[in-house]
N, C-alpha and C positions, 0 to 999 in steps of 0.2 A: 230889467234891461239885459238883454243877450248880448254876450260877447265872443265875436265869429275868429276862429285860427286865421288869417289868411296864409297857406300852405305857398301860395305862389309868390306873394311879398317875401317871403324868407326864402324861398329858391332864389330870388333877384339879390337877395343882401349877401346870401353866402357863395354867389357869384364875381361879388365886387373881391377882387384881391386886397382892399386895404380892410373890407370888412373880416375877412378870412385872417387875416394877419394880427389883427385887434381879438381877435378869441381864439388864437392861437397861442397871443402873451398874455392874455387873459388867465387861458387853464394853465399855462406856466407859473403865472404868480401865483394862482389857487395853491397849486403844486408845492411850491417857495415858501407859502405861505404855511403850510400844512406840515411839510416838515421842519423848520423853521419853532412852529409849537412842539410838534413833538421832542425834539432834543432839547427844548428848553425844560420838558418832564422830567428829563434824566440830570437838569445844570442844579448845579450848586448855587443857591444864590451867595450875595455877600457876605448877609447876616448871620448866615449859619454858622455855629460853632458846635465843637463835641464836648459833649457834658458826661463827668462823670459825675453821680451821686457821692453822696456821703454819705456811712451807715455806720459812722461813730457813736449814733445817740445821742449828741450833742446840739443843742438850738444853734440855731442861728444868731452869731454875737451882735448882727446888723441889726437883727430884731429884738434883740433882750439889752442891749448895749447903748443904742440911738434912737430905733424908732418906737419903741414904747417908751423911756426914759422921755423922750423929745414932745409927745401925745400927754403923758401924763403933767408934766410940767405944765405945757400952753393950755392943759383944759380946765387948770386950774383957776381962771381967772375971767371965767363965763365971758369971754369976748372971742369973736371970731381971729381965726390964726388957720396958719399954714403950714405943711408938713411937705419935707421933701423925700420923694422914694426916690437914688441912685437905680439904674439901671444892673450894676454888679450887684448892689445890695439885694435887691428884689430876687437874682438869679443865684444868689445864697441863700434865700431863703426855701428858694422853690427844691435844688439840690440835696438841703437839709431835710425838708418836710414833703418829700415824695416818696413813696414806697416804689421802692427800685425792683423788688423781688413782683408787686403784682403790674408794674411799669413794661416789665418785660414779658411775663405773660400775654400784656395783650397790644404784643409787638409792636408798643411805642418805646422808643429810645428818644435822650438830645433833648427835652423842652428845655427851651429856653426862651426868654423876652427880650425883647430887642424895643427901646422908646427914640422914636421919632418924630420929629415936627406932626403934633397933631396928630399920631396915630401908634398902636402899638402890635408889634409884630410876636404873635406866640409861635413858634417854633418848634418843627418836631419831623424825626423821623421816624415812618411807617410802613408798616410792610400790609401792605391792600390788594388782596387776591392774589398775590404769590409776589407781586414788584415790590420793590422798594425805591420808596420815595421820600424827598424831604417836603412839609405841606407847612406852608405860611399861613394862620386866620389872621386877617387884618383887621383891628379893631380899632374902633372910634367911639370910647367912651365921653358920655354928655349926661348933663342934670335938661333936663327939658322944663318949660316955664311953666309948668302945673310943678316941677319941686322932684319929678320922678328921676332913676338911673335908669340911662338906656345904655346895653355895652355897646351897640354902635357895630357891630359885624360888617360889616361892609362886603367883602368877599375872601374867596380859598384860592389861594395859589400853591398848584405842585412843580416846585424846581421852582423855573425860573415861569411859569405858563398859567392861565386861569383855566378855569375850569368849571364852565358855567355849569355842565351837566354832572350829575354826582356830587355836585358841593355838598348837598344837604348831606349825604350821607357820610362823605370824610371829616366834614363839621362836626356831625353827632358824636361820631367814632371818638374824635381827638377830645371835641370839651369834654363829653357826659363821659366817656370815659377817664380821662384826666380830674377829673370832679372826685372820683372813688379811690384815689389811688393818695391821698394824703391821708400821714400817720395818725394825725388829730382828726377825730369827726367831727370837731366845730368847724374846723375850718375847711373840711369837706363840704359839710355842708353850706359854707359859704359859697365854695367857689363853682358849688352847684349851683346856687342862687346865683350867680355872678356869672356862669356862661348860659345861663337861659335867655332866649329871646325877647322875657317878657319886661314891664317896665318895672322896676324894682322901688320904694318908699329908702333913701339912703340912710337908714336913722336907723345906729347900734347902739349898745350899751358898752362905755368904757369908765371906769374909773368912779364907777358912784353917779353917774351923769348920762347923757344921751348925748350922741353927738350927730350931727346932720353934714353929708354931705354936700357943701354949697357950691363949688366948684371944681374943672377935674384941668389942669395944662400941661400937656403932655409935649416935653421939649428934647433938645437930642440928647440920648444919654440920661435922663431926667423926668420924672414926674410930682408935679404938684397940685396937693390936694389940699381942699379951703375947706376947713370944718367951722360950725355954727353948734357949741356947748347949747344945751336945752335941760331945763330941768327936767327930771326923773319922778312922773307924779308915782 
């Protein structure tokens, strides 16, 4: 089926002055609309805060203190239980167990986590082809009803704007390189596993036992996670 221009229909429409007027406000809004994104590139959002590392050498007392203490105690009694991760706590952990020296070679500064209703904001500034920006991944971690983790990525916001184009590659930049840059290789290597796209089996080994990630609720300021003790064949 052919479809013909009509050149003289559209001489008659853009002789109507109200039609001339309507895409006149039209390319204005384009306009409005254009720059409007663009200074949201350069905005701060809310979430954002400055982070300074810590190269004490010292753990994190949230982690050696509570949340292992707290894991080893409830996994003790093979029944499912709940663990709460603080939103500070979590962003002490990350501060203490980031290598700030190769953090800065590859001109990320500031991660940090932000938990909100249902979803969790990683946080970072980055310098990307000579700008510098602050870049949000939006995450929406779930266990899916085959039992798998999905991180739930959902989209990349720079500043305050999305950024449909280029995502993938400010995505890569920030996880896969964030992934390399903790003190520990375990736990590099987890959180390699942890920002990949793919679906992940939730089942580590803690404390003589295996434990299965059953559920993930993510509230403001707050994370909770459901684990299920599994024996260790």
């Amino acid at each position: 089926m052919k479809i013909y221009f009509n050149y003289e229909r559209v001489k008659q429409v853009l002789k109507n002055p109200k039609a001339r007027t309507i895409i006149t406000l039209s390319e204005w809004l384009l306009i409005f609309l254009f720059l409007f994104w663009l200074i949201g590139l350069f905005s701060i959002p809310k979430h954002y805060r400055e982070v300074k590392p810590v190269s004490d050498g010292q753990v994190s007392q949230y982690l050696t203190n509570h949340i292992l203490p707290d894991m080893h105690n409830k996994s003790q009694y093979d029944q499912p239980f709940d663990i709460v991760f603080s939103e500070q706590g979590i962003n002490d952990i990350l501060i203490r167990h980031i290598d700030a020296n190769s953090l800065k070679e590859s001109n990320l500064s500031n991660v940090s986590v932000t938990f909100e209703r249902n979803k969790i904001l990683l946080t970072g500034r980055i310098v990307y082809h000579g700008f510098n920006f602050i870049v949000t991944i939006v995450l929406k971690p779930y266990i899916n009803k085959e039992g798998y983790f999905l991180p739930g990525i959902s989209k990349v916001r720079v500043g305050k704007s999305r950024i449909p184009f280029a995502a993938k590659a400010v995505k890569r930049k920030v996880l896969y390189g964030l992934a390399g840059f903790f003190k520990d290789p375990d736990t590099a290597n987890f959180a390699g596993v942890l920002f990949s796209s793919d679906r992940i089996e939730p089942v580590f080994p803690f404390n003589h036992r295996k434990l299965r990630v059953e559920k993930i609720t993510i509230l403001d300021k707050e994370m909770v996670i459901s684990f299920l003790p599994q024996q260790d064949n």
